[in-house]
C-alpha positions in Angstrom: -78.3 -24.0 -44.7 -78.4 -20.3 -42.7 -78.9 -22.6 -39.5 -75.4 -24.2 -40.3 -73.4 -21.5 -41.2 -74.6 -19.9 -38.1 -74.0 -22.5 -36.2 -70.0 -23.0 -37.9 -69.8 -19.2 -37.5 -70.9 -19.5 -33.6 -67.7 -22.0 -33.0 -65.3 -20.3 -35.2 -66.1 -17.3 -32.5 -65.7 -19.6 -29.5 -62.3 -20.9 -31.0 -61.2 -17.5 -31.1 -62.2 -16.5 -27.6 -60.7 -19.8 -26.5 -57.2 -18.9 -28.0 -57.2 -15.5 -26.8 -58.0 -16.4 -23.5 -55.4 -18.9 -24.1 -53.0 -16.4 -25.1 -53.8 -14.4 -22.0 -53.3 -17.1 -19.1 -49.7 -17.6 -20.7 -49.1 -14.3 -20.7 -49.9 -14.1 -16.9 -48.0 -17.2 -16.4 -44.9 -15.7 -18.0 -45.5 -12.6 -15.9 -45.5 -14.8 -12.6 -42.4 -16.7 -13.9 -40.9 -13.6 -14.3 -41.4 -11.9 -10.9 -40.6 -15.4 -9.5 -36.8 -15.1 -11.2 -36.6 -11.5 -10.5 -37.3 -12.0 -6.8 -34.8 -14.8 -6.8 -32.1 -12.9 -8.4 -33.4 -10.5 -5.3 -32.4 -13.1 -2.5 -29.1 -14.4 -4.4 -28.1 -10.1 -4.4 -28.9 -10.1 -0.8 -27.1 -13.5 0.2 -24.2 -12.0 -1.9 -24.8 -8.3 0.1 -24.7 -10.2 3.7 -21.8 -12.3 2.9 -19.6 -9.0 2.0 -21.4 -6.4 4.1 -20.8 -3.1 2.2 -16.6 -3.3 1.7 -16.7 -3.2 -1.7 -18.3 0.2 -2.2 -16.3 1.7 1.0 -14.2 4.0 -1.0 -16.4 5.3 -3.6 -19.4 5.7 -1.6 -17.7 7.7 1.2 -16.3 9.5 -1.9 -18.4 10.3 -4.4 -21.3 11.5 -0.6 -18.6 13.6 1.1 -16.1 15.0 -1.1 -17.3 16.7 -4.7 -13.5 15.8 -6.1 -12.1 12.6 -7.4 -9.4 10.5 -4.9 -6.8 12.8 -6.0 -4.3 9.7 -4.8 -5.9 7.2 -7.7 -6.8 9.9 -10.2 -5.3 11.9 -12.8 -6.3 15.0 -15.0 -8.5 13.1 -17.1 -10.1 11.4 -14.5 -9.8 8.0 -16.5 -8.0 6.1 -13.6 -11.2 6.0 -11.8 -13.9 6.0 -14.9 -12.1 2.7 -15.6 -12.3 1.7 -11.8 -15.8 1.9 -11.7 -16.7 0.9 -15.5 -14.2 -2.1 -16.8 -15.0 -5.4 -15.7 -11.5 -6.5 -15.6 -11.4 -4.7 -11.7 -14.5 -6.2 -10.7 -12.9 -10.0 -11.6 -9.4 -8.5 -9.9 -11.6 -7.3 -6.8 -13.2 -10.9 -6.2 -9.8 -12.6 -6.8 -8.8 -10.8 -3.9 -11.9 -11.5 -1.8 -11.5 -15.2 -2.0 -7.6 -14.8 -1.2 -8.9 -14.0 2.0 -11.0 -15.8 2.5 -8.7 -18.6 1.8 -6.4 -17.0 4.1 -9.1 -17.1 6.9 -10.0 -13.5 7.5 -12.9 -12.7 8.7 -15.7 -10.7 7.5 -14.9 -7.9 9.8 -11.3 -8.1 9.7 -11.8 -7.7 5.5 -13.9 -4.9 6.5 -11.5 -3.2 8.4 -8.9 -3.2 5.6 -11.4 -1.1 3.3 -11.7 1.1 5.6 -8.4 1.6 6.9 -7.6 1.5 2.8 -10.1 4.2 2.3 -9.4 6.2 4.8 -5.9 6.9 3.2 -7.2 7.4 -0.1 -9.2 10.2 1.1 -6.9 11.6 3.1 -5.4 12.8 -0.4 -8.3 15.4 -0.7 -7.6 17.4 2.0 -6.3 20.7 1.2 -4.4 23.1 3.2 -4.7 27.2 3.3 -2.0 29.9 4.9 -3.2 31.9 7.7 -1.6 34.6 9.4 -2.0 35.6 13.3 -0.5 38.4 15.0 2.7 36.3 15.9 2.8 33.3 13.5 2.8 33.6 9.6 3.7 30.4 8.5 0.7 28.5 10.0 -2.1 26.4 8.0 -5.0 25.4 8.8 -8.0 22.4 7.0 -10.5 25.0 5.0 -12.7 22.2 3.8 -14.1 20.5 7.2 -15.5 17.8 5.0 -13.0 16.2 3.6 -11.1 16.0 6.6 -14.5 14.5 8.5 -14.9 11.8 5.9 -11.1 10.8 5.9 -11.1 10.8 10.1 -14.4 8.7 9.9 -12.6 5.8 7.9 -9.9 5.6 9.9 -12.1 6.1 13.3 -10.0 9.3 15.0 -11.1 12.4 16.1 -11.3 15.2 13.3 -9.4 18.0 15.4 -7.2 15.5 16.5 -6.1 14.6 13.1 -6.1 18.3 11.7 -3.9 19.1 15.0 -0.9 16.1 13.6 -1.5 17.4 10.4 -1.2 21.2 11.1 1.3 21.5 14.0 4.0 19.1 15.5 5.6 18.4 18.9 9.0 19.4 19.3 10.8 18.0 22.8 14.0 20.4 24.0 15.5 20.2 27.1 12.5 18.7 28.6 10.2 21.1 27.6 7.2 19.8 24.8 7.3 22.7 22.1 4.3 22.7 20.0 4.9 24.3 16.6 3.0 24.9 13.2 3.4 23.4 10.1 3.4 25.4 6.8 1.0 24.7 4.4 4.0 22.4 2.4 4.7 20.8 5.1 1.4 19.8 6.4 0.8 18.4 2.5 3.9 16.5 3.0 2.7 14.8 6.6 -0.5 14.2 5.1 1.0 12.3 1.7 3.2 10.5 4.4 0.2 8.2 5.6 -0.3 7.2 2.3 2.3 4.5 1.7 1.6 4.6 -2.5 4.3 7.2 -4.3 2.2 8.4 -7.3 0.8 5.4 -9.1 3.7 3.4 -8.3 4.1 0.6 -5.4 7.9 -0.9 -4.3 8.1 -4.8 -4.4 11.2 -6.0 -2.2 11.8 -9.6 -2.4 14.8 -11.6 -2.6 15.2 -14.9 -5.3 18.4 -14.2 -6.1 20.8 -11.0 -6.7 19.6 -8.7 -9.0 22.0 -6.5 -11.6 19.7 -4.6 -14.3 20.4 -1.4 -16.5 19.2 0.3 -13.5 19.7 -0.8 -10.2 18.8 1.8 -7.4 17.4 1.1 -4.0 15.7 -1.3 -3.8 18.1 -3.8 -5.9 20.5 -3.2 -3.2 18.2 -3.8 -0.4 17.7 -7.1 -2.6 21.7 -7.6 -2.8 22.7 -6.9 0.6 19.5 -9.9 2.2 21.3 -11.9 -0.4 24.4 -11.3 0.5 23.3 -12.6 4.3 22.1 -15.5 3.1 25.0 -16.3 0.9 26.8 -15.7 4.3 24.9 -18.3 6.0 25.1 -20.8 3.1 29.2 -20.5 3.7 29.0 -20.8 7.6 27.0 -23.8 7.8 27.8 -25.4 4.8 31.6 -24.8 5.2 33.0 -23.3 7.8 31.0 -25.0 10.7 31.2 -28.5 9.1 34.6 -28.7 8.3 35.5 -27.7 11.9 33.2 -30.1 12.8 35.2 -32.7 11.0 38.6 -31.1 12.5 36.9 -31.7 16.2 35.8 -35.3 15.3 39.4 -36.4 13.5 37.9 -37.2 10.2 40.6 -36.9 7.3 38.7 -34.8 4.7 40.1 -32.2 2.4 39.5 -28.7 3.3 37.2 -27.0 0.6 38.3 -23.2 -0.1 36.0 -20.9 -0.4 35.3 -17.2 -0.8 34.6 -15.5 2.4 31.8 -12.6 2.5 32.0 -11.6 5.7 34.2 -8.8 4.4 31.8 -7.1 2.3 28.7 -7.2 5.0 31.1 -5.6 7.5 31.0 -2.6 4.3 27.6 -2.6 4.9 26.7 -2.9 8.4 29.2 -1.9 10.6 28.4 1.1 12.9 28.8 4.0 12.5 31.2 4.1 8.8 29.0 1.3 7.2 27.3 2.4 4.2 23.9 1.7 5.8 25.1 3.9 8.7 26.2 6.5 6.5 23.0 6.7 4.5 20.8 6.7 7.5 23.5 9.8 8.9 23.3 11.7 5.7 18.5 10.9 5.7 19.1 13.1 8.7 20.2 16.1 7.2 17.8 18.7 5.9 20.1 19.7 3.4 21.4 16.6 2.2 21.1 15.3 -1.1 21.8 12.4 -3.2 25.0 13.8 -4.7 26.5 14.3 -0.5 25.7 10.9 -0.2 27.6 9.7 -2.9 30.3 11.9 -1.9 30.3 10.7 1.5 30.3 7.2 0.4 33.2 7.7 -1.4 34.7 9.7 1.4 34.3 6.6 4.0 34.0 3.4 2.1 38.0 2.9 1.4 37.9 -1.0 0.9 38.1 -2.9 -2.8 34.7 -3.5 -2.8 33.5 -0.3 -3.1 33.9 1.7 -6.4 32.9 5.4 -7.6 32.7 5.3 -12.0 33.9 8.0 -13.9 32.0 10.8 -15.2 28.7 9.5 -13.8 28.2 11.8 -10.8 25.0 10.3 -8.9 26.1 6.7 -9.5 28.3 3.8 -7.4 29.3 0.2 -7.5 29.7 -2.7 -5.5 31.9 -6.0 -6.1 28.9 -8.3 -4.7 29.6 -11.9 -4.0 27.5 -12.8 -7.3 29.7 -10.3 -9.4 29.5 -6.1 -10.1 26.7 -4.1 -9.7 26.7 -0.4 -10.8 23.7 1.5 -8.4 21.8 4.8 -9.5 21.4 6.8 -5.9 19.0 9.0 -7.4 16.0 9.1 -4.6 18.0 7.1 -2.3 17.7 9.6 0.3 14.2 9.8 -0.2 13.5 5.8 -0.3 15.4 5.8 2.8 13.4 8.5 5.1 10.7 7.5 7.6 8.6 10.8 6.9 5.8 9.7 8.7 5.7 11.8 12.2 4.9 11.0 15.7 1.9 13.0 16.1 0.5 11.1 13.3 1.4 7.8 14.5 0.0 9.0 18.2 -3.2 9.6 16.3 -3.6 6.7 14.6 -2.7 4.6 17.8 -5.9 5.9 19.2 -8.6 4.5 16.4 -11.1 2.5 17.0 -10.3 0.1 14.5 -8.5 -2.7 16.2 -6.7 -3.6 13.7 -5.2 -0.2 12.6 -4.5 0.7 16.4 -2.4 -3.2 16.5 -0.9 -1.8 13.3 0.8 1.4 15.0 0.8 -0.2 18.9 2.4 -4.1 18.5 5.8 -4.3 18.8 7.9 -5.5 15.1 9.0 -8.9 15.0 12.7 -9.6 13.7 11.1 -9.6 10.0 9.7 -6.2 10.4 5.8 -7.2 10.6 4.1 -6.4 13.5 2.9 -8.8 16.8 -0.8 -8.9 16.4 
């Protein structure tokens, strides 16, 4: 009897030993099975890595390694415009919407990653800070006190640091012949810098042109809409009218003449040179002094023709009799909309970069739609 419960005691330890070592070899096999996913996830990140080499990290890694601030032109106070950059998945998804656009588009992987750049480059731009100095002669001169973020900005954009703290700093002022180069004040050197960026605070302008447009508040940019429209309505009459009824005068076919209302009229309000009201806002973006009240004024002043109308006790605003109907405009920050602040020096600079595509951007000639000849 001790001989068999020895003996039942002997295999009850051999089970065990079997099941542990059991145990153990599917341990190790889950362990391999692991590494083996983990160094798969490994190749898909690198495939993912070499297919968008380092553009999606441009801006914040040249960021958070060079300058100790946020992207003053993305942030605010609270510094929540970029905590939810960099922590809400809703960007990310936005982010590699845009990556396939242009892909579908056809750009390249280096043309993609010359957008970051040149996109980065302008964001940082917003951190560098001017300071007064004062010399024996000059006292409104400024100067770039923190070398860094002026190095990382000129990096992006592939330019020369002095060179771009020169355009920033000073201008070029051409009198009878001569090349004057003066200093900029520590405002106005802010102002030439916030020029390159084409963002106004956190907002961006959309022009496009389905149709006129007539809301509670119409300011530039409506009208911009209204007078493209107001071309094409043009075009619609001359083709569809005008030039086909004469050609059924020419050809002796007996058809009824169609009337219609004639627009040409109201463009002439609008572009003729030098007293159309595109002339005169352009005249009156010239002068330092001007505001949006002169222009109103002047517009009422020069534009003497049915079309044009000044309301009562509403000082900065004016209407229009468009073909579509009335449209009352608000010309608060017209002049401003309507200045080109960004100065030759900068545009000089920025023609000398050694990315291609930001040189082509400030070098090709416009086409008749404004965009340039690449």
């Amino acid at each position: 009897m001790k001989e068999e419960r020895g003996e039942e005691e002997e295999e009850k330890r051999d089970e065990e030993e079997r099941r542990k070592e059991e145990k153990k070899e599917e341990k190790e096999e889950r362990g391999e099975e692991r590494e083996e996913e983990e160094e798969e996830e490994e190749k898909k990140g690198e495939k993912r890595d070499a297919a968008a080499p380092a553009i999606t990290s441009i801006p914040l890694k040249h960021q958070s390694r060079a300058t100790p601030s946020p992207v003053q032109y993305i942030d605010n106070d609270t510094g929540k415009v970029m905590y939810d950059i960099i922590s809400k998945e809703s960007y990310g998804t936005q982010f590699e919407a845009i990556q396939h656009c242009f892909r579908i588009i056809g750009f390249t992987d280096e043309e993609v990653h010359s957008v970051y750049r040149i996109l980065a480059g302008i964001l940082n731009t917003g951190n560098i800070e001017f300071a007064a100095i004062s010399s024996q002669h000059q006292t409104d001169k400024s100067e770039v006190p923190n070398a860094e973020a002026l190095d990382n900005a000129a990096s992006l954009l592939s330019i020369g640091s002095e060179e771009l703290q020169e355009a920033l700093t000073s201008h070029c002022v051409v009198t009878r012949g001569e090349t004057i180069i003066r200093t900029n004040t520590v405002d106005k050197a802010a102002d030439v810098r916030d020029a390159i960026n084409v963002e106004s605070g956190m907002n961006v302008g959309i022009l496009d042109i389905f149709g006129f447009e007539n809301f509670t508040r119409n300011s530039f940019e409506q009208l911009c809409i209204n007078i493209a429209n107001e071309q094409i309505q043009f075009y619609f009459n001359q083709h569809i009218f005008a030039l086909e009824q004469m050609e059924y005068q020419n050809e002796g076919i007996d058809a009824p003449m169609v009337d219609y209302e004639d627009n040409r009229p109201l463009l002439d309000m609008f572009l003729q040179k030098p007293m159309g009201l595109l002339s005169l806002l352009d005249e009156e973006s010239r002068f330092p002094q001007a505001t949006d009240f002169t222009l109103v004024d002047k517009f009422e002043d020069n534009l003497r023709c049915k079309y044009f109308w000044r309301p009562k006790r509403v000082e900065l605003c004016f209407g229009i009799q468009h073909y579509a109907g009335k449209v009352q405009y608000d010309a608060y920050g017209f002049l401003e909309k309507n200045r080109d602040t960004l100065p030759a020096d900068i545009v000089v600079v920025l023609r000398t970069s050694e990315n291609r595509l930001l040189q082509q951007l400030f070098s090709s000639p416009l086409t008749k739609t404004g965009t340039p000849q690449l």
